[in-house]
C-alpha positions in Angstrom: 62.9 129.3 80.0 62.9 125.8 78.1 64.8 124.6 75.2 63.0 124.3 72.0 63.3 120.6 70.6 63.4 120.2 67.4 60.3 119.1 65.6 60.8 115.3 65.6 60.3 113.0 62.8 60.3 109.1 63.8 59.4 105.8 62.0 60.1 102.4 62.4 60.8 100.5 58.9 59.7 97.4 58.3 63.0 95.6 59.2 63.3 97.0 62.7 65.7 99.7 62.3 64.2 103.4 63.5 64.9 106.6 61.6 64.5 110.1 63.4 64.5 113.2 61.3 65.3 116.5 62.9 65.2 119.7 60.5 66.9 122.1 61.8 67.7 125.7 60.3 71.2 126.7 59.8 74.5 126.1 58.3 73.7 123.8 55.3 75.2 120.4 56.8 73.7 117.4 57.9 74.7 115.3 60.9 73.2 111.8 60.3 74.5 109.3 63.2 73.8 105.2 62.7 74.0 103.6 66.1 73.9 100.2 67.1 73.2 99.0 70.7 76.2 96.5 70.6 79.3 98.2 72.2 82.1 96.8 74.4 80.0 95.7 77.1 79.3 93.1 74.4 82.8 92.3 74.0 83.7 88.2 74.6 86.0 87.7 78.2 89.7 87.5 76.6 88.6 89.5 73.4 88.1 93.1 75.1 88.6 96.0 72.2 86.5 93.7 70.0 84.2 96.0 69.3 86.0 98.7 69.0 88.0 97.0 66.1 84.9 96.6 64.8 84.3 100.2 64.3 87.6 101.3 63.2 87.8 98.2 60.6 84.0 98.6 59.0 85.8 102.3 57.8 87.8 100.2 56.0 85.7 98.6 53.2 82.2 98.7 52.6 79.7 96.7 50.0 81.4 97.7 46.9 83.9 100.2 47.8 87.3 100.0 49.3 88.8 101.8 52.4 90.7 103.8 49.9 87.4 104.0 47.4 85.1 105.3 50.7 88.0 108.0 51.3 88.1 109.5 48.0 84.3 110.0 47.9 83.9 111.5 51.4 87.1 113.5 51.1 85.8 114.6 47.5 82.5 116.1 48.5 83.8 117.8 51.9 82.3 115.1 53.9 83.2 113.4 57.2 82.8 109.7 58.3 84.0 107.4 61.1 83.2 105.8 63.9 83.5 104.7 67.6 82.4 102.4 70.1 81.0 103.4 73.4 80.0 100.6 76.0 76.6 100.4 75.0 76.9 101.2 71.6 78.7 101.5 68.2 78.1 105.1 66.7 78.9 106.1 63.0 79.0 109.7 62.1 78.2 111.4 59.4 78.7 115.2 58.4 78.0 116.3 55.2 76.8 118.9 53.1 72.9 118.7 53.1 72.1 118.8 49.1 74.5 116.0 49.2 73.4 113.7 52.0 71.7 111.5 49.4 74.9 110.5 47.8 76.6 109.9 51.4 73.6 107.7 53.0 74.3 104.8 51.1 77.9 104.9 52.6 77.2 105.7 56.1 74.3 102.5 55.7 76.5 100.3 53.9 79.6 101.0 56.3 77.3 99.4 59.0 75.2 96.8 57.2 77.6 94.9 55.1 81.5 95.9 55.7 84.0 93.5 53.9 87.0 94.0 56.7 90.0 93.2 54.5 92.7 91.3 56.4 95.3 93.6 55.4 93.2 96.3 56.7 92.6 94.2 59.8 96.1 93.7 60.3 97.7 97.2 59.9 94.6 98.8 62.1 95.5 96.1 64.8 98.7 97.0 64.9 98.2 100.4 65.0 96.2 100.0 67.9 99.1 97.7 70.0 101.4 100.1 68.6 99.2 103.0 70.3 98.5 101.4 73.7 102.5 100.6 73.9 103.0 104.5 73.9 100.8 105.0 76.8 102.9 103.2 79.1 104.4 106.1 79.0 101.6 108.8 80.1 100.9 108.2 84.0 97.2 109.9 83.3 96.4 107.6 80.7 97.6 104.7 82.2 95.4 105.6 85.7 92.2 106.4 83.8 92.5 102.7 81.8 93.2 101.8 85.4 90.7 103.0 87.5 87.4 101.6 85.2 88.7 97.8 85.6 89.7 98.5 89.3 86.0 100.3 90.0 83.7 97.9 88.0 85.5 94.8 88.5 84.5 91.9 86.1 81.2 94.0 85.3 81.0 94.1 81.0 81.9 97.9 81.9 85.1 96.8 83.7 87.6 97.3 81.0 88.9 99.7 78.2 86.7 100.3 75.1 90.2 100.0 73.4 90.8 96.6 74.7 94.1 95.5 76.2 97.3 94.2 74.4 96.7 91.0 75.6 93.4 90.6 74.3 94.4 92.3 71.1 97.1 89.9 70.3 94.6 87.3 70.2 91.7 89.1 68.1 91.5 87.3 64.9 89.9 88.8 61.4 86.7 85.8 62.0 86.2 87.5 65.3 85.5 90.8 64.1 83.1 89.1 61.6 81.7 87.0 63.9 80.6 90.4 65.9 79.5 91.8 63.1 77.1 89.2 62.1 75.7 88.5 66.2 75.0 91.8 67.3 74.7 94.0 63.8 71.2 93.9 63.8 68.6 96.5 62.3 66.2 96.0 65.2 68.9 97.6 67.4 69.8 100.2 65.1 68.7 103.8 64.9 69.7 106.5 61.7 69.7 109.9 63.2 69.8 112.7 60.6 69.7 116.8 61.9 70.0 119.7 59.8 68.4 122.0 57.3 66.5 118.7 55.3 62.8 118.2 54.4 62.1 115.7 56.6 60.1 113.3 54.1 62.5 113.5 51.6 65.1 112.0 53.8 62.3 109.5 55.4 62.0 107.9 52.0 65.6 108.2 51.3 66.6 106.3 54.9 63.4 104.0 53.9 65.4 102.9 50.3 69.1 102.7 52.0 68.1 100.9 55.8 65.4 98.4 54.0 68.2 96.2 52.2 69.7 95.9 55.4 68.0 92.4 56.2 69.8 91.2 59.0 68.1 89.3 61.9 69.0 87.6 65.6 67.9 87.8 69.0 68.6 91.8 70.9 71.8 91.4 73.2 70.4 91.3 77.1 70.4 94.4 79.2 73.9 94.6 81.3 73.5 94.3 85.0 73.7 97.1 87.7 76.8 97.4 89.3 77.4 96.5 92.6 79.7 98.1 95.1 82.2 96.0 97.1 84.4 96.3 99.6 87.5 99.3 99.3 90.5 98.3 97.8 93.6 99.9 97.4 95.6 99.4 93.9 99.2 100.6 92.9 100.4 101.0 89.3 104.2 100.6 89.7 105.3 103.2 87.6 109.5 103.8 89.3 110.2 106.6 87.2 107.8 109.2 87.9 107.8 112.3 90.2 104.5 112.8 90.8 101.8 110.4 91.3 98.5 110.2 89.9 95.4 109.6 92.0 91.8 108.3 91.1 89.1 107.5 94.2 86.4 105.7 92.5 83.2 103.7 93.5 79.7 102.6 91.4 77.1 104.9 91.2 74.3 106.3 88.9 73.1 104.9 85.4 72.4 107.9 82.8 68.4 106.9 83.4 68.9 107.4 87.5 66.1 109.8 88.8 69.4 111.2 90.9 70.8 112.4 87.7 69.8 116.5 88.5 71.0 116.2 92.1 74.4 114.3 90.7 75.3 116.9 88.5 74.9 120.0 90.8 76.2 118.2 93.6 79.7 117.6 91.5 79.6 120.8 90.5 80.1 122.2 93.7 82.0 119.6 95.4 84.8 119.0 92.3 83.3 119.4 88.8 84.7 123.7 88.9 87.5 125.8 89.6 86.0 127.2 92.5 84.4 123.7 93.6 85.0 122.6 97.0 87.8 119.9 96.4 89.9 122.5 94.8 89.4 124.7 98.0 90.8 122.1 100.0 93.6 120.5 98.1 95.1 123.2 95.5 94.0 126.5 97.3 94.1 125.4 101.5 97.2 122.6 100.9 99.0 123.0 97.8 99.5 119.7 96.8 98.1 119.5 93.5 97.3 122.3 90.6 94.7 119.6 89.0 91.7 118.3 90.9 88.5 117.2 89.3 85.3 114.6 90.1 82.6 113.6 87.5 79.6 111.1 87.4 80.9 108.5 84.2 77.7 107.0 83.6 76.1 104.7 80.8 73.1 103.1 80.2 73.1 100.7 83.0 75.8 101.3 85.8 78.1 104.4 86.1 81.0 105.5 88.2 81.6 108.8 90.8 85.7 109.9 89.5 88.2 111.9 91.9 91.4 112.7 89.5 94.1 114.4 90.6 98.0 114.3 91.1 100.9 115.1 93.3 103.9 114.7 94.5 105.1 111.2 95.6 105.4 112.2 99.1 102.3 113.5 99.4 100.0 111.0 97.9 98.8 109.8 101.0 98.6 113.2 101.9 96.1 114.3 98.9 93.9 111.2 99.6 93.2 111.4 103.0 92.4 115.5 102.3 89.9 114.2 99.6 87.9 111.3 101.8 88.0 114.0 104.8 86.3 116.7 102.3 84.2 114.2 100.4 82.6 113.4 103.7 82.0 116.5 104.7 80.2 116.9 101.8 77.9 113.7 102.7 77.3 115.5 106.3 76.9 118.8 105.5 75.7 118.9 102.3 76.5 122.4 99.9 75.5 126.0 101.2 72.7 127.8 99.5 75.6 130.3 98.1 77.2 127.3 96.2 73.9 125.4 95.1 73.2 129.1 93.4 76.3 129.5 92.1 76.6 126.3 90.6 72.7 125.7 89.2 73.7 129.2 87.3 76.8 127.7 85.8 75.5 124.7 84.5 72.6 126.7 83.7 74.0 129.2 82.0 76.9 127.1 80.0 74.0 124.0 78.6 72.5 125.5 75.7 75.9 126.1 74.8 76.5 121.8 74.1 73.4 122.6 71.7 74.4 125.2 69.2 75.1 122.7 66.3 73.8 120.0 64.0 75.7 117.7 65.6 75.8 118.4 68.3 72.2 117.6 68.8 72.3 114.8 67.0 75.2 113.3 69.4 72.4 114.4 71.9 69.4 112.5 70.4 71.7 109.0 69.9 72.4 109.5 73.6 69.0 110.2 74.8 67.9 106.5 72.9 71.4 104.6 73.8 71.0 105.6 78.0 67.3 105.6 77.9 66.1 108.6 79.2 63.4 111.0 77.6 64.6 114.5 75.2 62.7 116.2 78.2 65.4 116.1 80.3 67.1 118.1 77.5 64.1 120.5 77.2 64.0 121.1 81.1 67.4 121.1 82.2 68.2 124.8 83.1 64.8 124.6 84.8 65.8 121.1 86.8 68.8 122.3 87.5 68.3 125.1 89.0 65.2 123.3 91.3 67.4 121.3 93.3 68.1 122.0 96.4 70.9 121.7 98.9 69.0 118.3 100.8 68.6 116.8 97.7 72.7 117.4 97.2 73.6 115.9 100.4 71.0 112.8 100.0 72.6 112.0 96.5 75.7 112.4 97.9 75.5 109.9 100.9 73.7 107.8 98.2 76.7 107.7 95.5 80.5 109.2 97.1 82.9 105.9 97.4 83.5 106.7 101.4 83.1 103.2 102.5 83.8 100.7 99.4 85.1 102.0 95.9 88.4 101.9 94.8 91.8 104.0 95.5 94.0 103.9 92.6 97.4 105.0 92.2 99.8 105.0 88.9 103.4 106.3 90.5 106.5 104.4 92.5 104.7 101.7 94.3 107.7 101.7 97.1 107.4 105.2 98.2 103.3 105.5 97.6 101.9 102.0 99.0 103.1 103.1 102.9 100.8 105.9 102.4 98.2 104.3 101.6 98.1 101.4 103.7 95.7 103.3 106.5 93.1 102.9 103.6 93.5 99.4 102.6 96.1 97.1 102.0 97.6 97.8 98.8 97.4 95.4 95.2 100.5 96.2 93.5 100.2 96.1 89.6 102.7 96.1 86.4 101.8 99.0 84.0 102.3 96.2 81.8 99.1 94.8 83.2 97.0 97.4 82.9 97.7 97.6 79.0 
């Protein structure tokens, strides 16, 4: 049975910016999201977390109010209000009451449009955000998955953390985050969101007064590149300290728009993407060298990445990778049973409507249906496409997108005892944690 959308309301105002109303019965909030197509793929070589200083500073002072002026308000009227950068795009979030969304709309529009970013502001949220990457030198996991994008996608605009790195932070000046602001903050790439129990003309008129002053123009930022796959390497994080080492197999793969994005997701959901998936079989159940395994497709608008995570002890690091390449391409030969394809098209079947119960949560889906590019269908079909693929269509998208040949083996742990290991896949690049923050 399909999903029932909800009834759609869409204009485009006359300064380029597109408004989509949802109503939607239920608890009385509403869940407006402003997105802009200018995320950290946009950032500038050497000023990577750009944008997302840009999102946490806007917050900060907007038109006429101050940080501390924008708090009181949303605080006051049990409101919520931030945002966050992606790599495609800069969403701001909204959740508010709905008889008093009209009050809050302004905000959320002026927030985007026309934030003042005070320099003291600036400077304590760019220090907090030094001051938060210098703690994760500290955390093995978080210092792999920073890692592993860089080492996957290379010097691809997707290649580094949305966060930036210290380096690049240090140099970030206030003009920069200005100068973002004024290039890519455009209407014509903007989109206003709003789901919940509204009258959809009401708050068509309402965007129509807010969004219209926003009178910025320039030229759309260029569509990113596909990712291409090179050769495998092999890349240590020397971290001397630790016991067990974490492990991340990566390689490009599918965009969110891929036509392989059905077959993706059942085909990770039985080879790493469960408890009972495949990989788990074979390295926690049948070996015992890790209690955490786990794949996923990462993908965004126009690359994405196939993720192995897991851990284990120093000694058997080697050990754990070999046991994943060796499953992953059996996988690629064999493809999945019938057993597992059922098992797992009922899973992801059955857990889905589940991730759209809430206001916002479909309106988190509708940004990302517009941000990737692919039609709300998708999200009307899914149990139904998920549970038509079929165990050839599995193995074809696996053979198509597992990093067996080129992709990237990563390793954050004691590069003295791990890189002999993993010499027989590569010769090992031997990297300062310092480096990868």
């Amino acid at each position: 049975m399909s999903l029932a959308l909800p009834e759609l309301r869409e204009a485009r105002l006359d300064n380029g910016a597109t408004v989509i109303v949802a109503p939607r019965p239920g608890v009385p909030l509403a869940a407006a999201r402003l997105f802009v197509r200018a995320g950290s793929g946009l950032d500038p070589p050497g000023r990577f977390g750009l944008a997302h200083l840009v999102s946490t500073v806007a917050r900060r002072g907007a038109g006429r109010r101050s940080g501390a002026g924008i708090d009181a308000l949303v605080e006051s009227l049990g409101a919520d209000l931030g945002g966050d950068a992606e790599e495609d795009a800069t969403v701001y979030a909204l959740t508010a009451p709905a008889e008093l969304l009209e009050r809050l709309l302004g905000v959320l529009v002026d927030v985007v449009a026309s934030p003042t970013f005070p320099a003291p502001e600036f400077d304590r949220l760019r220090r907090r955000e030094l001051a938060s990457l210098a703690r994760d030198s500290d955390e093995p996991a978080t210092l792999a998955e920073r890692a592993v994008f860089t080492a996957a996608y290379g010097d691809h605009p997707y290649g580094h953390p949305v966060e930036g790195r210290t380096r690049d932070l240090t140099r970030l000046r206030r003009a920069d985050v200005r100068a973002f602001h004024e290039r890519w903050y455009l209407p014509a790439i903007s989109t206003l969101v709003v789901v919940g129990p509204v009258d959809a003309g009401a708050v068509m008129d309402l965007a129509r007064d807010r969004l219209e002053r926003w009178r910025a123009a320039g030229e759309p930022p260029p569509e990113i590149a596909r990712a291409e796959r090179g050769p495998r390497r092999v890349v240590i994080v020397d971290k001397p300290d630790v016991t067990q080492t974490q492990i991340r197999i990566a390689g490009t793969a599918l965009p969110r728009s891929s036509p392989d994005y059905f077959p993706a997701v059942v085909a990770n959901a039985v080879l790493g993407g469960g408890f009972t998936s495949r990989l788990v079989e074979a390295i926690r159940v049948n070996r015992g060298l890790s209690y955490g395994v786990r794949t996923r497709f990462a993908m965004s608008r126009s690359a994405g990445l196939f993720l192995f995570s897991s851990f284990t002890k120093n000694e058997t690091a080697g050990e754990l990778v070999e046991v994943a390449f060796e499953e992953m391409g059996r996988f690629c030969e064999e493809g999945a049973t019938a057993q597992e394809v059922t098992r797992a098209t009922n899973y992801l079947a059955g857990l889905f409507p589940l991730a759209l119960e809430t206001h916002d949560q479909w309106a988190d889906r509708l940004c990302d249906a517009r941000i990737c590019g692919y039609g709300l269908e998708e999200v009307q079909e899914y149990r139904e496409r998920v549970r038509a693929v079929g165990p050839d269509e599995i193995r074809d998208v696996a053979r198509r997108h597992l990093p067996l040949a080129g992709g990237v083996v990563l390793a954050v742990g004691p590069a003295k005892r791990v890189a002999p290991q993993l010499e027989r896949f590569g010769k090992p690049q031997v990297l300062s944690a310092r480096s990868v923050l």
